[in-house]
C-alpha positions as CSV (number, residue, x, y, z in Angstrom):
1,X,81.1,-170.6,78.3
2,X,82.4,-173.9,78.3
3,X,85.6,-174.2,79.2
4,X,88.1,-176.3,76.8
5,X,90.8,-177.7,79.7
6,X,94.2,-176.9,80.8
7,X,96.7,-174.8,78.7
8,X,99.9,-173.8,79.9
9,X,102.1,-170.7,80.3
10,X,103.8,-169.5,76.8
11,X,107.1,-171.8,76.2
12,X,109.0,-168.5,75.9
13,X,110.7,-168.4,79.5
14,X,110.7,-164.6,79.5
15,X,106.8,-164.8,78.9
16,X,106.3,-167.7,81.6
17,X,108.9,-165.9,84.4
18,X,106.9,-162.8,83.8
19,X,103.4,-164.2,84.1
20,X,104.8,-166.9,87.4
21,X,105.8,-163.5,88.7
22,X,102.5,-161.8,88.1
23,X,100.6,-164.8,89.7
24,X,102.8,-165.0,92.8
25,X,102.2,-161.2,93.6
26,X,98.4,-162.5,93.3
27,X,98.8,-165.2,95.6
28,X,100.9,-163.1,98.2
29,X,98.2,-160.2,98.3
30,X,96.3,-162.8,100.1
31,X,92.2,-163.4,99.8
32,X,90.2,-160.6,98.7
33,X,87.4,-159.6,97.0
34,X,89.2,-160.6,93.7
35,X,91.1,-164.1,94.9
36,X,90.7,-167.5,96.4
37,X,92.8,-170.1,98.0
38,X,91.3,-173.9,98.1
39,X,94.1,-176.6,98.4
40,X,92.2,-179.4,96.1
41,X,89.0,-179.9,94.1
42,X,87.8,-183.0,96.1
43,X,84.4,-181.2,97.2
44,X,83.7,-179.3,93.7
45,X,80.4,-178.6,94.9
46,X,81.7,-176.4,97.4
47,X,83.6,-174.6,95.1
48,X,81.2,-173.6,92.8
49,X,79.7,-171.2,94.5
50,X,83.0,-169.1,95.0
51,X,83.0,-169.4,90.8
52,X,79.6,-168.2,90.7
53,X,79.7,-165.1,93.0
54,X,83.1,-163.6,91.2
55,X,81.1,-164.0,88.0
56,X,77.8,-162.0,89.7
57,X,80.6,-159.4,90.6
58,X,83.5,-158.1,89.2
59,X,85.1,-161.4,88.2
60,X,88.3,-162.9,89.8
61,X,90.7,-165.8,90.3
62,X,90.5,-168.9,92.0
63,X,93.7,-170.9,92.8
64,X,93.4,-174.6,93.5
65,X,96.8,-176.1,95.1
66,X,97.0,-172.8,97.7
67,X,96.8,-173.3,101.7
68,X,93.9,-170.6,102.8
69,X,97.2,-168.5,104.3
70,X,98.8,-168.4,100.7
71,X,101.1,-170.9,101.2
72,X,101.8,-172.9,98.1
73,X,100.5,-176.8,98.5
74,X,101.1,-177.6,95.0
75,X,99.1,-180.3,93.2
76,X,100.0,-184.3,93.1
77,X,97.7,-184.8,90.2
78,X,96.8,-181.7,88.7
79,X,94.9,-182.6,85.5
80,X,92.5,-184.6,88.0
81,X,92.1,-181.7,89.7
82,X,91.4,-179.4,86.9
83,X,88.8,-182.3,85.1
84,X,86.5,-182.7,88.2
85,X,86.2,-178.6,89.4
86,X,86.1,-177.4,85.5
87,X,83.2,-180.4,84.8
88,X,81.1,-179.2,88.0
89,X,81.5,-175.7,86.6
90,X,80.0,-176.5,83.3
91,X,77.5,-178.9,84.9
92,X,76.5,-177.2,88.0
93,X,76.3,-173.4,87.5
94,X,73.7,-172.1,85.7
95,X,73.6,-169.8,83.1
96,X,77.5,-170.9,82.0
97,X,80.2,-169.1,83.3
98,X,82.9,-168.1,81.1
99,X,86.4,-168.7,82.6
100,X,90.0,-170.1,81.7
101,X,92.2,-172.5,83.7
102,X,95.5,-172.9,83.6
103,X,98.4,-175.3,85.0
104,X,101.2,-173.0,86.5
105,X,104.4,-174.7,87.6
106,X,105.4,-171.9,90.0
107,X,108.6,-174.1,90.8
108,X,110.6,-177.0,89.1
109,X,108.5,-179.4,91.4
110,X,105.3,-177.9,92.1
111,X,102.3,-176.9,90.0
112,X,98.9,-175.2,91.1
113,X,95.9,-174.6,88.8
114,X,94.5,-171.1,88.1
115,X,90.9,-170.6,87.3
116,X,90.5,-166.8,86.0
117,X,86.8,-166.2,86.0
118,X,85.1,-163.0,84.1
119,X,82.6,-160.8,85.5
120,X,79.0,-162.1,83.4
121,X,76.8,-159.9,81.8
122,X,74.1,-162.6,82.3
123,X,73.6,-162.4,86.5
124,X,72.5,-163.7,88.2
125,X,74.1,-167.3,88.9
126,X,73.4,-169.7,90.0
127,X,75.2,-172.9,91.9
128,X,73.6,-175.9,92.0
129,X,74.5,-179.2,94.5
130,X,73.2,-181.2,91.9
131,X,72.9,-181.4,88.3
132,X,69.7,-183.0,88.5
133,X,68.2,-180.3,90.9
134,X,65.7,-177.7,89.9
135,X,66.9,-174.4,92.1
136,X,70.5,-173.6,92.9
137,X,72.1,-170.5,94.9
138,X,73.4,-167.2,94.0
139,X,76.4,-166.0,95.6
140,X,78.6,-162.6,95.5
141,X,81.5,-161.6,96.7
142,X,82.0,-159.5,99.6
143,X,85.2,-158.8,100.8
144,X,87.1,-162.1,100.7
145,X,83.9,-164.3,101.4
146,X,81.7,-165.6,99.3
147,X,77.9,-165.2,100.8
148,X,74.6,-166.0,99.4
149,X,72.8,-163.4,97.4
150,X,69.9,-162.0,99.1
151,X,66.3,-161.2,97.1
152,X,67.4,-157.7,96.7
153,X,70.4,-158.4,95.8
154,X,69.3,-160.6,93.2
155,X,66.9,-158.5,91.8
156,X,70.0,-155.8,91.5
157,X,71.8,-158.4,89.3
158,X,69.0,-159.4,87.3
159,X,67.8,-155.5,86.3
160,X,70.7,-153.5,86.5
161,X,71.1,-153.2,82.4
162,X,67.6,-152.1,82.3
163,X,66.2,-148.8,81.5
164,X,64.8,-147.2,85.2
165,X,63.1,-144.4,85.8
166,X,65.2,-141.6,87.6
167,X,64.1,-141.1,91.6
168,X,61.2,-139.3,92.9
169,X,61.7,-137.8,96.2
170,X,58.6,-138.3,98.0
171,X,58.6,-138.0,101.7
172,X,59.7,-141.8,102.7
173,X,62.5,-141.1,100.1
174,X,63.4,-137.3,101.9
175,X,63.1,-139.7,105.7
176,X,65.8,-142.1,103.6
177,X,68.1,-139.4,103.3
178,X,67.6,-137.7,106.2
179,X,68.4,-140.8,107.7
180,X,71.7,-140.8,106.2
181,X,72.7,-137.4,107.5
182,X,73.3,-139.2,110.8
183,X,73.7,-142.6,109.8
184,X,76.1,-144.4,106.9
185,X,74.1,-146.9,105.9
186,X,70.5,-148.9,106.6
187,X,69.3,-152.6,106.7
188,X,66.0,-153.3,105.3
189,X,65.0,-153.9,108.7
190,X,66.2,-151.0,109.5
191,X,64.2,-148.8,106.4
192,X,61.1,-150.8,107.3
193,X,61.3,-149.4,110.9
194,X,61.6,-145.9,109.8
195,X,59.2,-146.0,106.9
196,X,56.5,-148.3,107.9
197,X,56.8,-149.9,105.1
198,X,56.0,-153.9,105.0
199,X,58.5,-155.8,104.1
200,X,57.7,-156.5,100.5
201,X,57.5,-152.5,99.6
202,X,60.1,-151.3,101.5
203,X,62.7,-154.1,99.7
204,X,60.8,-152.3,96.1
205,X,61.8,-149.4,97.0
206,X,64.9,-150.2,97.9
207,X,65.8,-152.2,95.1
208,X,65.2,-149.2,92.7
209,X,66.7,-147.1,94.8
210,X,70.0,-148.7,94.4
211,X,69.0,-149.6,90.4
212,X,68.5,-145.8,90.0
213,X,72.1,-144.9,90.7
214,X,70.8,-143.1,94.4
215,X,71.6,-145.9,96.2
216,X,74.7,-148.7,96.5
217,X,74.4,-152.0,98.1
218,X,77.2,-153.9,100.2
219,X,76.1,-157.6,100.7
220,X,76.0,-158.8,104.1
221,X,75.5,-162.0,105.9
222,X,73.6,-160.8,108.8
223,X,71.8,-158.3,106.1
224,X,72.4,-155.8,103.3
225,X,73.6,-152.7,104.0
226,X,71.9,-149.6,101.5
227,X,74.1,-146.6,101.4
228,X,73.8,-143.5,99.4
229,X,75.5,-143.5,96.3
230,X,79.2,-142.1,96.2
């Protein structure tokens, strides 16, 4: 959803103190799965792809004018800030992503910019360098990072409001969670090696695994980690 530009606190002061306040304990909790820190918008294209991965998880904010330790920078030129990062979101991530920005003046002389981006019912999506180009990136969150989706993952995001059919437990499903009894969780590696599976069926089966509700996925650079379902 496109995004219209800036707006700014309410004018009521006990409305603005109250949501300054409310930011600032954001900012202080430090990054997480649900915040970011980037000091400018002079590499947009970079930034995207922490945009796209809170909306292919549970949505969260994005603070331009913060120091990556949660000190406040503040923002020479804020509304040149705000026009180049909000045009690369609506130009470069793909389907739209529905957010709102805001200028907060946090003190009488500085101001950062908050982008407050929603969790999308439309994952997966996707980050592109260019407007021009044909494929772009996924990315989700995990923990405070933002790391590229894997094929499973993706697959997760693109089916989970589908109908599935509930688990079977045939024996490579009973060695699954036999596996578990010992172990917390498994890499698809990891499942292929126990199985025998090639790689293409054991991700399948993992993939509805996790889509059936028996199975949760914690994205991982070095590679997902399946666990059984809380």
């Amino acid at each position: 959803m496109k995004n219209d530009g800036i707006s700014i606190w309410p004018q009521h002061r006990s409305n603005a103190h109250e949501k300054v306040k409310e930011i600032l304990r954001l900012i202080q909790g430090g990054e997480s799965q649900y915040v970011e820190f980037k000091k400018k918008a002079n590499h947009p294209e970079k930034i995207i792809r922490e945009v796209v991965a809170f909306a292919n998880s549970n949505g969260g904010h994005l603070f331009i004018g913060v120091n990556d330790d949660g000190s406040l920078a503040g923002l020479k030129y804020p509304e040149d800030d705000e026009f180049v990062l909000t045009k690369a979101i609506d130009e470069l991530c793909r389907p739209a992503v529905d957010f709102t920005v805001e200028l907060i003046q946090v003190r009488a002389d500085l101001e950062i910019l908050h982008y407050h981006i929603k969790e999308s019912p439309a994952k997966p999506h996707f980050a592109f360098l260019e407007k021009k180009h044909r494929y772009g990136k996924a990315f989700v969150r995990s923990a405070d990072h933002s790391i590229q989706a894997s094929y499973e993952v993706r697959q997760i995001l693109k089916q989970s409001k589908q109908a599935h059919q509930p688990i079977v437990f045939e024996d490579k499903t009973k060695a699954l969670f036999k596996y578990f009894e010992s172990n917390p969780g498994i890499t698809l590696s990891e499942y292929m090696q126990l199985t025998g599976l090639n790689k293409k069926l054991a991700s399948n089966k993992l993939i509805q695994l996790a889509l059936s509700g028996a199975l949760k996925i914690e994205p991982k650079e070095g590679g997902d980690i399946f666990m059984p379902a809380e």
